[in-house]
N, C-alpha and C positions, 0 to 999 in steps of 0.2 A: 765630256761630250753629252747633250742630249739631244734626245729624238722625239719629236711632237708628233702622236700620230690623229688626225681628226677626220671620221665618219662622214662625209660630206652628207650622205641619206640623214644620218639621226643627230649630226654636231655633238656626235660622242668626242671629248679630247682629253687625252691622257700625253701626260709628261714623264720620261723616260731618263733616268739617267745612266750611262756605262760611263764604268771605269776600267770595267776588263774584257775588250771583247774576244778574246779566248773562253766564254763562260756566259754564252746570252740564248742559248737555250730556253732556261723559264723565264726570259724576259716576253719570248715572243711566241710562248704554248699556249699562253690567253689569249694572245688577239688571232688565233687560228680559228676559235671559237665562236669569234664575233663578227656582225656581217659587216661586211665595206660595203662598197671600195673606201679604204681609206689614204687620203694625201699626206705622203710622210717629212719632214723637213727635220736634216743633220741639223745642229749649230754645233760649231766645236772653236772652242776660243783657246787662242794660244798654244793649240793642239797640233802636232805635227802625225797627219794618220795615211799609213803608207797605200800602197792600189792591194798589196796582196788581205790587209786586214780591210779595206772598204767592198773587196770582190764575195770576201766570206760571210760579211754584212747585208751586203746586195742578194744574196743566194738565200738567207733566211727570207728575205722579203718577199722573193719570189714564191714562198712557198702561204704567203696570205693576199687577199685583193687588195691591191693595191693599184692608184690611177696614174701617183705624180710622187716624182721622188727628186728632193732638190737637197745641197750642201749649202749652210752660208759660214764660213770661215774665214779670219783675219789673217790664215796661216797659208803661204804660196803652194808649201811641199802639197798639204791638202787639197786645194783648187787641182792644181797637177793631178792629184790621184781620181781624182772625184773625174775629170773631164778623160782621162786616160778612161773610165768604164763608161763614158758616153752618160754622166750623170750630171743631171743640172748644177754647174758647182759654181755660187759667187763670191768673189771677192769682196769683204767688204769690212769698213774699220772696225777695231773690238766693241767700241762705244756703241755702235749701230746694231753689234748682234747682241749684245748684255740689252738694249731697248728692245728688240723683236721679241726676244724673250719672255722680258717683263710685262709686253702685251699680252703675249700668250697667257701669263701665269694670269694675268686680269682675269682672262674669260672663260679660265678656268676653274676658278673659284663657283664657277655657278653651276659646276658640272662636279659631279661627287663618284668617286670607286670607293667601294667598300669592300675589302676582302677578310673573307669570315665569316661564320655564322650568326645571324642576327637571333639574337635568342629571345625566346617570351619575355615579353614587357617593356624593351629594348624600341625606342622608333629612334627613324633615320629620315631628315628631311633634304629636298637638295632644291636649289631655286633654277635646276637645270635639266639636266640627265640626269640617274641616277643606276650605277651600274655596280649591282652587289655578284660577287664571286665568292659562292657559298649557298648557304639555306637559309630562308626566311622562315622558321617556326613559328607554330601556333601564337599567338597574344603577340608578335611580335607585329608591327604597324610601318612600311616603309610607303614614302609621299615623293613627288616628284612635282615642280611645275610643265616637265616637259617629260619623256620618255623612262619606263621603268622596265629594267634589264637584270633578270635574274638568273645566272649562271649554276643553277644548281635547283630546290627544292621551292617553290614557293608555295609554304601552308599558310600563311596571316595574313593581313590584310593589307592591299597594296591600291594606292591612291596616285592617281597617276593625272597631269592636264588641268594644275591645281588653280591656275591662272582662269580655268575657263577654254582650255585649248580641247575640241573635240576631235582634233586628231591625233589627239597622242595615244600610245599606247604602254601595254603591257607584257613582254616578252619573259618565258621561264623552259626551261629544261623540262621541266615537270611546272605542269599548274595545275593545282590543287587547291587555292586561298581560301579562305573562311568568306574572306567580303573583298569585290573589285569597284573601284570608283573611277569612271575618269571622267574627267570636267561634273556635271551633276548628274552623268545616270550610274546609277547604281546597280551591280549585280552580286547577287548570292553563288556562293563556290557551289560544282555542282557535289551533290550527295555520292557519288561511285568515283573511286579515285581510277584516273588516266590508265587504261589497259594498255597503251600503248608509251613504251619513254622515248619520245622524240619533243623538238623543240617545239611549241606554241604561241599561239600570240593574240592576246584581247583587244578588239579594238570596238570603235562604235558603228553602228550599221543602220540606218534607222529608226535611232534615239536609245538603242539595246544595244547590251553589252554581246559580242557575241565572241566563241575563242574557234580557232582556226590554226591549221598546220602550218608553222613559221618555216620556209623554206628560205633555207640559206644555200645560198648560189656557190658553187666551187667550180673551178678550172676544169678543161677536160684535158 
């Protein structure tokens, strides 16, 4: 089984695969992190998954933004359990979800997760999104043509809108960078590191770089 989940705000998309879901836990600890809403879609080929292990599924979800939750499986038992929790579930041939898929993986390719720390001297380039889970160290260089997402420490320099796009931006745990780029204005990290550790986010304001409190939305 895998589970596509995609950012409709930033066309973050990551690809997910369970084979045991008695054990999805840290599958689903990082995208509690990250802001949605996000539109989630089962595929599960040749898979027979009962309502009690799709409702234990359903209940992780509940606990991140999520908009639109749909099943496509080749398997009857599946469609049954899926439409038993009132979850969008289609029927549809194996051929057809093995294609859905290999769409996805297309356009995923231009969207990059990187987990780990990006250490000095190390750059990371993505022709999409780029979403590091970890620290960006000094001398280390990560570039984006579209949004740059740093789940931990961002000291080095982060280049973000590489295309020219002056909306993109730069999102960190902490930002702290040496140099921030996006599309061609450039700014210098500031000299006093962050007194405060909550999320941030650089974007352009302008024709200046300016950083600002990244408010990520949660349920009440």
């Amino acid at each position: 089984m895998k589970i596509v989940f995609h950012n409709t705000k930033s066309e973050y998309l990551e690809i997910v695969s369970l084979g045991d879901l008695d054990n999805i836990h840290q599958t689903f600890k990082k995208f509690s992190s990250i802001k949605g809403p996000f539109k989630v879609k089962i595929f599960a080929i040749n898979e027979s998954i009962s309502a009690h292990q799709l409702s234990k599924l359903k209940s992780h979800f509940e606990e991140i933004n999520i908009c639109s939750l749909c099943i496509y499986s080749n398997n009857r038992n599946t469609i049954l359990s899926g439409n038993s929790l009132r979850i969008d579930s289609k029927f549809v041939k194996e051929q057809e979800v093995k294609n859905k898929l290999l769409l996805l993986n297309a356009k995923k390719k231009d969207d990059i997760l990187q987990e780990g720390t990006v250490r000095s001297g190390e750059r990371i380039s993505s022709n999409g999104n780029l979403c590091i889970i970890g620290d960006v160290n000094p001398g280390a260089i990560v570039s984006a043509k579209k949004n740059i997402y740093v789940w931990g420490k961002l000291l080095g320099i982060a280049i973000a809108g590489k295309g020219g796009n002056k909306n993109a931006y730069i999102a960190s745990l902490y930002l702290n960078p040496l140099q921030l780029r996006i599309a061609d204005v450039i700014a210098i990290g500031p000299k006093d590191k962050p007194k405060n550790y909550y999320p941030e986010i650089a974007v352009i304001d302008q024709k200046t770089i300016i950083i600002k409190p990244h408010i990520i939305e949660t349920k009440n």
